[in-house]
N, C-alpha and C positions, 0 to 999 in steps of 0.2 A: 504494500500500500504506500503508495506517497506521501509524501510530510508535507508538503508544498506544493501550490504551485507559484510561478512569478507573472505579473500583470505590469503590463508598460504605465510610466508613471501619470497620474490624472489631477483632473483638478482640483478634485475634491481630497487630492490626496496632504495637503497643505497641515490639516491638523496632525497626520501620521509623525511628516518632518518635527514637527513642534513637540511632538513626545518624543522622537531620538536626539533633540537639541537639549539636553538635560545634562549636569554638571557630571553625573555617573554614566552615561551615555559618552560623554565626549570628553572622559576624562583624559585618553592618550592620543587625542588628536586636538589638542590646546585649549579644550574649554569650552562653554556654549556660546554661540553665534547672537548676536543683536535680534529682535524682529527685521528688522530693515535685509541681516545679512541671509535668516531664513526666508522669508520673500522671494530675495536674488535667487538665491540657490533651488526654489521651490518652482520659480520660472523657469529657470536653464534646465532644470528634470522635466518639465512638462514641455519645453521646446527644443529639447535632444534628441527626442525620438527621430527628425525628420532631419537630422543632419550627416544622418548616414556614418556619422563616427562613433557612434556607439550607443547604450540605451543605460535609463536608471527605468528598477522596477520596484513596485511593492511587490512585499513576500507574503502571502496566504497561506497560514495554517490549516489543514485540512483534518478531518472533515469540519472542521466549527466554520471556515470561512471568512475568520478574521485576519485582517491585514495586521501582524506584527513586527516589522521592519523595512529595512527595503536593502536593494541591490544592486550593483550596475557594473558594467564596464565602458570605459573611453580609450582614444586613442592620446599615445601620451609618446614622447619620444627621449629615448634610455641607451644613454652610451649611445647613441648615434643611431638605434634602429628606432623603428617604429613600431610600436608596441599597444596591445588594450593595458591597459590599470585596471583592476576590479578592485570594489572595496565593497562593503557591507556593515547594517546592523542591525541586532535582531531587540527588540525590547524585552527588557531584565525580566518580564512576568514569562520570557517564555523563553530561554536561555536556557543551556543545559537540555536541549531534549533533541537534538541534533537536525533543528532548522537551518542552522547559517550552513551546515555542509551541503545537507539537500538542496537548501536555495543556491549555494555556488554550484553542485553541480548541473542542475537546472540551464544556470545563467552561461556556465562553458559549454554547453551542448550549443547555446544561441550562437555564443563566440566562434566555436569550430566550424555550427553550418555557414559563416561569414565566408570563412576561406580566404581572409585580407593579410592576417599579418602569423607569423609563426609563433609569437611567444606571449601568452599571459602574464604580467605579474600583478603580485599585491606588497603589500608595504605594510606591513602591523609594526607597530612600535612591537621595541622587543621588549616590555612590558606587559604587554597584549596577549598572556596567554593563551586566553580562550581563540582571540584569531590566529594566532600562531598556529596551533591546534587544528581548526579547521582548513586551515592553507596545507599540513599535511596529510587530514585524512583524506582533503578530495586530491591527493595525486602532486601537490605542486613540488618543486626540490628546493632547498634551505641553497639561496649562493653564499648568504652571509650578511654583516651585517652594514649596513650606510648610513649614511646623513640622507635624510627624505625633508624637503620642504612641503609642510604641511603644518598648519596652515599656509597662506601665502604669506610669506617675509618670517617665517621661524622653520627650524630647521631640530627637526627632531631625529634619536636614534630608530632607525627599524629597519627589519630583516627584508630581505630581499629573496622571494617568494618568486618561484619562475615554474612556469607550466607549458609544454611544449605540444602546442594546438594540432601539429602537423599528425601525430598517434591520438590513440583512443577510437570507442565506439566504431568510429562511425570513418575514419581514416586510417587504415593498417600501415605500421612502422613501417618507415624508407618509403614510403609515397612521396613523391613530391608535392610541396607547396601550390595548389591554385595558383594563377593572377601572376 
């Protein structure tokens, strides 16, 4: 049975962002955001979908049907290639029951049918156990650790999470890249 499913991000999803904007929510990615800067961030999720670099989703617990998080990947460019970013987050009442891996697997299956770029990463502060955690059980490999700007003008420690789009499901190893 499924844990999740993921839904491209909406309008109504505004209240959602405002409960992951919380000082324990956003404890290792610098803190909660202004209204003004959730807004911002609540528009560029709801006007992402159409710009063909990547999508933010709400994450649906199943079977109850409530949206407890959200999802996404974008194009980000790392050491010189070109790369999606995924990041995630699940809200604390529903933590621990192995949503955020379901939802990242979910969200790489979207990634791989893309067939645009070879490599996934994510970026958890190395604080970040639990997404630490989840970055390895869905498959990704530990490079090690960096400097990640996140927010924008602070520069935080975290691991550097890489997932190789080109295998899995639904692409058998040494196939070549798409595109």
């Amino acid at each position: 049975m499924d844990l999740v499913r993921i839904e491209p991000w909406q309008e109504d999803d505004l209240d959602l962002l405002r409960q992951i904007n919380t000082p324990e929510m956003k404890r290792h990615v610098g803190g909660p955001e202004s209204e003004e800067k959730v807004f911002a961030r609540h528009r560029r999720y709801v006007d992402f979908a159409g710009t063909g670099q990547g999508c933010m989703f709400r994450v649906v617990s199943l079977p109850e049907g409530e949206a407890v998080g959200s999802i996404g990947y974008w194009e980000r460019v790392w050491h010189g290639d070109t790369v999606y970013e995924m990041g995630w987050s699940i809200l604390p009442a529903y933590q621990g029951r192995g949503l955020a891996t379901a939802a990242l697997g979910a969200a790489v299956a979207q990634v791989r049918a893309r067939r645009t770029h070879r490599y996934a990463h994510a970026f958890p502060s190395v604080d970040n156990v639990a997404s630490n955690a989840v970055c390895r059980k869905a498959g990704f490999t530990l490079l090690g650790e960096t400097d990640f700007e996140f927010p924008p003008g602070q520069l935080m420690r975290s691991h550097d999470w890489r997932l190789d789009l080109t295998t899995g499901p639904d692409r058998p190893p040494g196939q070549p890249e798409a595109g």
